[in-house]
C-alpha positions, -999 to 999 in steps of 0.1 A, spaced: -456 -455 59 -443 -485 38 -411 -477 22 -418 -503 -5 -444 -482 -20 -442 -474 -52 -439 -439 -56 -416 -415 -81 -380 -415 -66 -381 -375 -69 -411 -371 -48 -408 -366 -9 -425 -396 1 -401 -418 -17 -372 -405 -3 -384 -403 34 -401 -438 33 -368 -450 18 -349 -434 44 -363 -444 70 -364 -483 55 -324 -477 55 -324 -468 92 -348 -492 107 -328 -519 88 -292 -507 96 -294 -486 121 -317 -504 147 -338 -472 156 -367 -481 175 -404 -474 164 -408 -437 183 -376 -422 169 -384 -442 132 -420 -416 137 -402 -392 153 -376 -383 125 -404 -392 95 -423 -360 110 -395 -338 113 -381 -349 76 -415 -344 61 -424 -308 80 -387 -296 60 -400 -309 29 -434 -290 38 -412 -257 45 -395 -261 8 -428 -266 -9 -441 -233 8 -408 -217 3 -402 -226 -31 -368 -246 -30 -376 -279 -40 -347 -280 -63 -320 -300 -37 -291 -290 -61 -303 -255 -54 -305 -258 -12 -280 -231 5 -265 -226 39 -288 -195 43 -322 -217 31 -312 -239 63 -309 -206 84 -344 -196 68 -356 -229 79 -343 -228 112 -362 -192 117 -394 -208 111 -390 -234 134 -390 -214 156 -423 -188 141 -437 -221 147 -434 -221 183 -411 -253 184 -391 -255 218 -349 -253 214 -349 -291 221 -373 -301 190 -353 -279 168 -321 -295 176 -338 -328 169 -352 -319 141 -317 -309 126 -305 -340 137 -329 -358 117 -323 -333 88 -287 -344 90 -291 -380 88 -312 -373 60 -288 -357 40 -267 -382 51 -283 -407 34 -293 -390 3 -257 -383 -2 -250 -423 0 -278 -426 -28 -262 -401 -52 -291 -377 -46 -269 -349 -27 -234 -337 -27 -229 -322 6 -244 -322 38 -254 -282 48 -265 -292 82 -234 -297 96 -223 -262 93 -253 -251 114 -240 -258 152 -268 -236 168 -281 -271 186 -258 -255 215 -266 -222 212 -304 -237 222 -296 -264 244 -316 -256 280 -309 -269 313 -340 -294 321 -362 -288 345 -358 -308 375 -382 -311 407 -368 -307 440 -369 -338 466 -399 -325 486 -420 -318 454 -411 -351 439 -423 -363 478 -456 -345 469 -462 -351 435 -456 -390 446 -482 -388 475 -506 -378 452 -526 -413 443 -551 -425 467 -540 -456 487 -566 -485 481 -581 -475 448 -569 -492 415 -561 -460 400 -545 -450 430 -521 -479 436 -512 -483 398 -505 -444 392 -484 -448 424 -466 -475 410 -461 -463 378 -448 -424 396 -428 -447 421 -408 -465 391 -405 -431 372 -388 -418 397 -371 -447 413 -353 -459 377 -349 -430 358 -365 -446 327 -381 -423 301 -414 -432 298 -417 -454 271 -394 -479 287 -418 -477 318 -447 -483 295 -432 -510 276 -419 -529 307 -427 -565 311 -432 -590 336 -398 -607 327 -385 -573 331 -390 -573 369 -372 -592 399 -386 -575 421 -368 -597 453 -336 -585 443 -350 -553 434 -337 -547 398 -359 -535 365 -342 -542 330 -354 -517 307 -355 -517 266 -338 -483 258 -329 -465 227 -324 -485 196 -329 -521 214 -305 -515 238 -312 -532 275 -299 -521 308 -306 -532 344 -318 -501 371 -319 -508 406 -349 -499 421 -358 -485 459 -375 -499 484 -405 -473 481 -408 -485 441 -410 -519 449 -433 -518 478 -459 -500 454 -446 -518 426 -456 -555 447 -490 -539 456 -497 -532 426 -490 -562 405 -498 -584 432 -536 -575 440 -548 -556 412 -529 -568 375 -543 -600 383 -578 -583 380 -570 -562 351 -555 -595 331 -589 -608 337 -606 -581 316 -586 -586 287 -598 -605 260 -560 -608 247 -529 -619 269 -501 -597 276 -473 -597 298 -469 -563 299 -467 -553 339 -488 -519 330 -522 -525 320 -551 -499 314 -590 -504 332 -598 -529 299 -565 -553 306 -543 -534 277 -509 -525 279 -508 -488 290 -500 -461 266 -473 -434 266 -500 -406 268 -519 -423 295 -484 -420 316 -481 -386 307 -514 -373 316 -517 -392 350 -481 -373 358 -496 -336 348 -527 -346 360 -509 -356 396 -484 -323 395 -517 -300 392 -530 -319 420 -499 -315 441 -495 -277 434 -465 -278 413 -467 -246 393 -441 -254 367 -447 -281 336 -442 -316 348 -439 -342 326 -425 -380 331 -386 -365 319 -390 -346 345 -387 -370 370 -363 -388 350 -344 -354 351 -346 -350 389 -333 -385 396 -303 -378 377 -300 -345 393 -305 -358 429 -285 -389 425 -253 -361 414 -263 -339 442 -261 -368 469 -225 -378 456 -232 -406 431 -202 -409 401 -208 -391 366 -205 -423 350 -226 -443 374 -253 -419 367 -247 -423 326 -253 -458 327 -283 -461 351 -298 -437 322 -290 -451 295 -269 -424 277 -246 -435 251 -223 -406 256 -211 -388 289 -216 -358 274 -255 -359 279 -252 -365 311 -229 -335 319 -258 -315 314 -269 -328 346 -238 -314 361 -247 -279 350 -281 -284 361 -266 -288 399 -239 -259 394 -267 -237 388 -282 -246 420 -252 -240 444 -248 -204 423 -283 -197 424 -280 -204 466 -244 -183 466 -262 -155 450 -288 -151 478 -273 -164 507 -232 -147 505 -225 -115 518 -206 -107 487 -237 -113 461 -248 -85 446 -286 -99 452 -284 -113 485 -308 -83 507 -300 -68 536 -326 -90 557 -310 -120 543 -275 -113 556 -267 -121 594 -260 -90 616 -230 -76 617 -215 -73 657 -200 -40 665 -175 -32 685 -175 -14 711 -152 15 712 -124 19 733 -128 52 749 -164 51 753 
């Protein structure tokens, strides 16, 4: 949406498409959270319009808790909600700087950790499986290998892997820089199993694919017709791969961006290490990680100790018995 349109200044679409002109300007948001926060700002404006309470000097603490309610009638996980109110906030935020609002409600709403859930995170033989998926020798096989290889390998979400570039890539000294959140750049080392597919790949077949395009690009991920590849694309060759592996549970590319963090903790590596190899502006988010790995070792306590109330008799080692004295 332009934010330049002219449109009333009282009408939704004013406000969001000037808000989001104030945070692409001073706040450096990149282009999926710009989208990201314009639907969630616009689906509260939808909820007032069905609600009736499109007065803003009228909005109440309770209208929020209303709001939050249907959220979740609409089937929205705990994650989107709490992004959503972040949006919300930033909103009000905003409206209070253009004399449009007097207080911000959603601050006095801290369910976000009240929903917060531990990610779901693949273990290091699954992750081996879901990886040998792609066929050796095949186009499709080499570049979904590549792409799953450097998933896993970096940590990057997959927008980062999708925007990647061939200036992004030193590949001899095995590093990737990726383009994060709001412009920021980091560099990620990468393995030796990510580079090897990653040098097959753009070696013998990108050359190919380049050739197909009637534009240049430099991404490093192109599609069949020489484009860059899209986020969806990514995200349906990784479900597409995790059915084909048998992996019951939902897979999705931040899940293997989840289980490197998680396995990286779980082999020793430092807290802080693990923050900046993923990009996290504050620790905090990567504590959750942390939990995630707690909830392993308790999980393994509570069916492996004698002293677990779940562990079952056949899962306890005998217990030798003495043999009495006078017998």
């Amino acid at each position: 949406m332009d934010p330049k349109k002219q449109w009333n200044h009282d009408k939704p679409q004013f406000q969001v498409g000037a808000f989001l002109h104030f945070l692409m300007g001073e706040c450096g948001l990149s282009e999926n959270t710009l989208a990201a926060y314009r639907v969630d700002v616009m689906r509260f404006h939808r909820w007032r319009k069905i609600a009736g309470k499109t007065d803003s000097s009228e909005l109440r603490l309770s209208d929020l808790s209303d709001y939050v309610t249907w959220l979740h009638d609409q089937k929205l996980a705990p994650k989107s909600i709490a992004r959503n109110l972040a949006a919300l906030s930033s909103f009000f935020r905003f409206e209070i700087s253009e004399g449009r609002a007097t207080e911000n409600l959603v601050k006095l709403i801290d369910a976000p950790k009240l929903w917060e859930r531990l990610p779901t995170v693949l273990s290091p033989t699954a992750v081996d499986r879901l990886l040998s998926v792609p066929v050796d020798g095949t186009l499709k096989g080499d570049r979904g290998r590549a792409i799953l290889e450097t998933l896993y390998a970096s940590g990057c979400r997959v927008s980062e892997v999708a925007g990647l570039r061939m200036g992004d890539l030193d590949l001899e000294s095995g590093w990737l820089r990726c383009i994060g959140k709001g412009n920021k750049q980091r560099l990620v080392p990468i393995g030796a199993k990510g580079r090897e597919a990653l040098t097959k790949y753009l070696t013998y077949w990108r050359p190919q694919l380049v050739a197909r395009s009637k534009e240049s690009t430099d991404r490093a991920f192109l599609s069949n017709r020489g484009r860059p590849v899209s986020r969806n694309a990514i995200w349906k060759l990784v479900k597409t791969s995790a059915v084909q592996a048998g992996l019951t549970h939902l897979v999705s590319p931040h899940t293997l961006r989840h289980s490197f963090a998680t396995h990286l903790l779980a082999g020793g590596a430092d807290l802080r290490v693990v923050q900046e190899l993923l990009g996290h502006a504050s620790i905090a988010t990567t504590q959750l990680y942390t939990r995630v790995e707690v909830g392993r070792l308790k999980k393994v306590h509570a069916q492996c100790h004698p002293r677990s109330v779940t562990a079952s008799p056949a899962q306890l080692p005998p217990i030798p018995l003495k043999k009495p004295r006078n017998a």
